[in-house]
C-alpha positions as CSV (number, residue, x, y, z in Angstrom):
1,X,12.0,18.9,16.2
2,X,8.7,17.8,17.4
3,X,6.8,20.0,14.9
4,X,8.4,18.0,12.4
5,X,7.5,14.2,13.9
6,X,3.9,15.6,13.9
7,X,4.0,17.3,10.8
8,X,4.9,13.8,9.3
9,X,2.1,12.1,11.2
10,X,-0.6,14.5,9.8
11,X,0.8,13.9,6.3
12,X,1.2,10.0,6.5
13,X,-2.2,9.8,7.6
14,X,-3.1,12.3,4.8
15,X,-1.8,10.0,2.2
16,X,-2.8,6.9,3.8
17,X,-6.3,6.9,5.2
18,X,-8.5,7.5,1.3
19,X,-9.2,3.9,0.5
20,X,-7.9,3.0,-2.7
21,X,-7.0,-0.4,-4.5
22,X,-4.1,-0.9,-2.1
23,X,-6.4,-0.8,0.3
24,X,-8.7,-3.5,-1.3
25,X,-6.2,-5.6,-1.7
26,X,-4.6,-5.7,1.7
27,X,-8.5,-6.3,3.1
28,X,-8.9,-9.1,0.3
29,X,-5.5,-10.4,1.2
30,X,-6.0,-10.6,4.8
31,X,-9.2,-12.2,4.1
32,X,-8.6,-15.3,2.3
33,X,-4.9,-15.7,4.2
34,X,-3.9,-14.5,7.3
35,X,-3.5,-11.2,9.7
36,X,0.5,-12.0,9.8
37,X,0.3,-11.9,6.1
38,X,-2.3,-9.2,6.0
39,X,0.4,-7.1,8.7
40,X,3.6,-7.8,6.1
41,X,1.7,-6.3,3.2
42,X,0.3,-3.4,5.1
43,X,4.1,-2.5,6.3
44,X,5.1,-2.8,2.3
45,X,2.6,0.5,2.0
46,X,3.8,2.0,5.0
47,X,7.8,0.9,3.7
48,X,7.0,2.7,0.3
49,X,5.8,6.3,1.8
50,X,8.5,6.5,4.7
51,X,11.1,5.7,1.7
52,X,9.2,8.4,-0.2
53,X,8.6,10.8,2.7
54,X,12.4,10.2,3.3
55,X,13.0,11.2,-0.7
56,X,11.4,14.5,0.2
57,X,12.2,15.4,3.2
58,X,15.7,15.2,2.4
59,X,15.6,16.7,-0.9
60,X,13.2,19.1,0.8
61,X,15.7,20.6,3.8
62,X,18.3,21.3,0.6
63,X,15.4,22.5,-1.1
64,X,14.7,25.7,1.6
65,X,18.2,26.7,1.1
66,X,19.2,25.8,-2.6
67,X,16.5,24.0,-4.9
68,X,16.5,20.1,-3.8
69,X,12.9,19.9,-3.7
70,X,12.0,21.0,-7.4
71,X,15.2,18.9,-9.0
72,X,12.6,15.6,-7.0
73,X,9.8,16.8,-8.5
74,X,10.4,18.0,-12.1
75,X,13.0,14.5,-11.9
76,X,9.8,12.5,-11.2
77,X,7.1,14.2,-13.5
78,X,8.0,12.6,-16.8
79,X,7.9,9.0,-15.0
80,X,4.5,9.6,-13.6
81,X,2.5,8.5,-16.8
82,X,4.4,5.4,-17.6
83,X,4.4,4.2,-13.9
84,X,0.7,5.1,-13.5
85,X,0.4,2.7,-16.6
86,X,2.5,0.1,-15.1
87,X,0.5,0.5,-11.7
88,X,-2.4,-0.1,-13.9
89,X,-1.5,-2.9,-15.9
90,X,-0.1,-4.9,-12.1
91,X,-3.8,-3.8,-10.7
92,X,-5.5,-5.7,-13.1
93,X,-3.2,-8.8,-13.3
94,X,-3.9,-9.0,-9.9
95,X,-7.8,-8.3,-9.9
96,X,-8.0,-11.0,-12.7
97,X,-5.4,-13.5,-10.8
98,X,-7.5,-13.0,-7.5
99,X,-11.0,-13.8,-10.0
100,X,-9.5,-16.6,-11.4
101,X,-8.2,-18.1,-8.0
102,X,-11.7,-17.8,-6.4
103,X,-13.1,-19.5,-9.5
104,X,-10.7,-22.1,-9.5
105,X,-10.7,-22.7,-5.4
106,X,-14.8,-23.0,-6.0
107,X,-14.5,-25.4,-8.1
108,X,-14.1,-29.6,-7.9
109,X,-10.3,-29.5,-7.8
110,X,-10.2,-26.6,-4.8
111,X,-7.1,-27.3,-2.8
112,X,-7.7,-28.9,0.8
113,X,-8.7,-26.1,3.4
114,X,-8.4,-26.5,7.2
115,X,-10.9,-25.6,9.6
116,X,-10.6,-21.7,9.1
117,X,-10.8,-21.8,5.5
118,X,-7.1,-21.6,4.7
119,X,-4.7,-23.6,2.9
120,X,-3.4,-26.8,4.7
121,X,-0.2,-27.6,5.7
122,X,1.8,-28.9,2.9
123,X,-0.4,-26.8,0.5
124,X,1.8,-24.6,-1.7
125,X,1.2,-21.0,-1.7
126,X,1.6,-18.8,-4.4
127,X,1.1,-15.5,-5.1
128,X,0.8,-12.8,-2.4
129,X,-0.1,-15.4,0.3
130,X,3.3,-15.4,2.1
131,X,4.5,-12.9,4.5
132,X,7.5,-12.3,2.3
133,X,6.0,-12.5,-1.2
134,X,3.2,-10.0,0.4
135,X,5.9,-7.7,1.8
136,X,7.9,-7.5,-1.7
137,X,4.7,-7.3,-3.7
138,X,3.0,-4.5,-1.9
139,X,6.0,-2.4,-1.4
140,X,7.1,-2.4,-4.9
141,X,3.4,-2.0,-6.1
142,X,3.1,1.0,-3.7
143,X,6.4,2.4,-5.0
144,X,4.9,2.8,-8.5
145,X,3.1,5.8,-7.5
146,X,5.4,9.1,-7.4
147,X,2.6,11.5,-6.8
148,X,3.3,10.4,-3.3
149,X,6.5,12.1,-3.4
150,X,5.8,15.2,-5.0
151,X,2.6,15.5,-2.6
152,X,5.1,15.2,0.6
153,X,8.1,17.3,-1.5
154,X,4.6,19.8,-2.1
155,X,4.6,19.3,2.5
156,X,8.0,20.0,3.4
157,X,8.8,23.0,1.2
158,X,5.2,24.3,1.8
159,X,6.3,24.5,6.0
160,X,10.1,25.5,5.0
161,X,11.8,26.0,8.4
162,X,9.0,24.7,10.8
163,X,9.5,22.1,13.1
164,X,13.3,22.6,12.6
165,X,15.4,21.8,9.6
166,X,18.1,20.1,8.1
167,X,18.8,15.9,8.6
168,X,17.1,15.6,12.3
169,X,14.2,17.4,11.5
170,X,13.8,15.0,8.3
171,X,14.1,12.0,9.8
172,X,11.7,12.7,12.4
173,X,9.1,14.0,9.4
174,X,10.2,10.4,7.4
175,X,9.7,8.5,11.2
176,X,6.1,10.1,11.6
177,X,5.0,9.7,7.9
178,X,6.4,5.6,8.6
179,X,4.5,5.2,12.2
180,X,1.0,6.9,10.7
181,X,0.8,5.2,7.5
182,X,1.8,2.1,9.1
183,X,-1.1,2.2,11.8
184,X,-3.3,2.9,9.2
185,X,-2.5,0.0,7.0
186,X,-2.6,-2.7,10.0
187,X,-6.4,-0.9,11.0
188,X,-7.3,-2.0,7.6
189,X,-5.1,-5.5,7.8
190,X,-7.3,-6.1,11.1
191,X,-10.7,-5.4,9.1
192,X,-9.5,-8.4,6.4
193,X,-9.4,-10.5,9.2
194,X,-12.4,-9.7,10.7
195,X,-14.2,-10.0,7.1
196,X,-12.4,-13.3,7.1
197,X,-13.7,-14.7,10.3
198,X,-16.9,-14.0,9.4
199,X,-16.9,-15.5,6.1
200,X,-15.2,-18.4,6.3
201,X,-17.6,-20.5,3.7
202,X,-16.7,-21.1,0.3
203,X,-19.1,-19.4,-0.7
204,X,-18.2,-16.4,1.4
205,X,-14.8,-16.5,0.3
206,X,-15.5,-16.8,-3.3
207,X,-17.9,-13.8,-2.9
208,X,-15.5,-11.4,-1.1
209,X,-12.6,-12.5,-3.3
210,X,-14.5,-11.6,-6.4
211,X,-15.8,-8.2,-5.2
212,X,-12.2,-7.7,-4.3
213,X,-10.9,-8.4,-7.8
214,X,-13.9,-6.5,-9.3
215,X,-13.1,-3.2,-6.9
216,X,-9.6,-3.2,-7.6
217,X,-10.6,-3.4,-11.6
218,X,-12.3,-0.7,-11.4
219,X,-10.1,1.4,-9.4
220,X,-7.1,0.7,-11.8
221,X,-9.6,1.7,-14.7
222,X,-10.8,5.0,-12.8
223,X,-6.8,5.0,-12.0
224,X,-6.0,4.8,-16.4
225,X,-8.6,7.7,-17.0
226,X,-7.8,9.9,-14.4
């Protein structure tokens, strides 16, 4: 049973720690907003691969007696171009929404700002600037890749009976994939608001928040023609 917690640590870490426009966003995010809003998004990525690890472990443990595993995987392979598309099309709404805030926030009509740079009380929010919204917005966007799935289906059938089988042994593999990819994602969360902190100018804002929005652009275009 162990065997299986730390096989899903090793793979949540796996999927989590390579920095892509998830992670650009979450640092961006945290940035310009808060860590408590930075935290909710970052446990929308870890939400998405525990429900995915879950998809896969389960199907998985059917899988090393009967065929679970490849039903998940050859289910999800005709859904991986158009969701890849949709991914794509969300990353650069958002790249161009975050530009355009930036621009907007720089300009004569910027919203009042309290001593740290963020909005004032009474300011409304819009968005992924909420806990909630940032929660929602990040999980679903995280959910639009299946590759995750298939890479931990790929895990769990590749180990078969180690670390123990059937539903014990998968929730501990779901529970470690959660844990790992949710320590990652708050790491990175507490970077945004380190970056934050020390650019808390206008101008500092409106720099990071566009090299946000330009990273994430081109992530979602290497993303397109990959």
């Amino acid at each position: 049973m162990t065997g299986a917690f730390l096989a899903g640590v090793v793979a949540g870490y796996g999927v989590a720690v390579p920095v892509g426009a998830i992670a650009v966003l979450i640092v961006g995010l945290t940035a310009r907003t808060s860590f408590r809003v930075g935290a909710c998004a970052a446990l929308g990525v870890a939400t998405a691969d525990g429900l995915y690890a879950a998809v896969a472990a389960f199907g998985g443990s059917a899988a090393v007696a009967a065929f679970g595993g490849a039903v998940v995987v050859g289910w999800l392979t005709p859904l991986a171009t158009p969701l890849r598309l949709v991914a794509v099309a969300v990353l650069l709404a958002l790249a161009a929404h975050g530009a355009w805030r930036a621009l907007r926030a720089a300009g004569p009509t910027r919203p009042a700002l309290d001593a740290d740079g963020r909005p004032a009380p009474g300011v409304v929010r819009r968005g992924l600037d909420t806990p909630l919204r940032a929660y929602a917005g990040i999980l679903a966007l995280t959910l639009l890749n299946p590759a995750t799935v298939v890479y931990f289906t790929a895990l769990v059938l590749g180990r078969g009976g180690q670390g123990g089988s059937g539903a014990g042994a998968a929730t501990l593999f779901t529970l470690g994939v959660f844990l790992a990819s949710a320590s990652w994602q708050l790491v990175i969360a507490a970077g945004g608001t380190l970056l934050g902190r020390t650019l808390t100018g206008a101008r500092g804002r409106l720099v990071t928040a566009l090299l946000s929005s330009a990273i994430i652009a081109a992530l979602a275009i290497a993303l397109l023609l990959d």
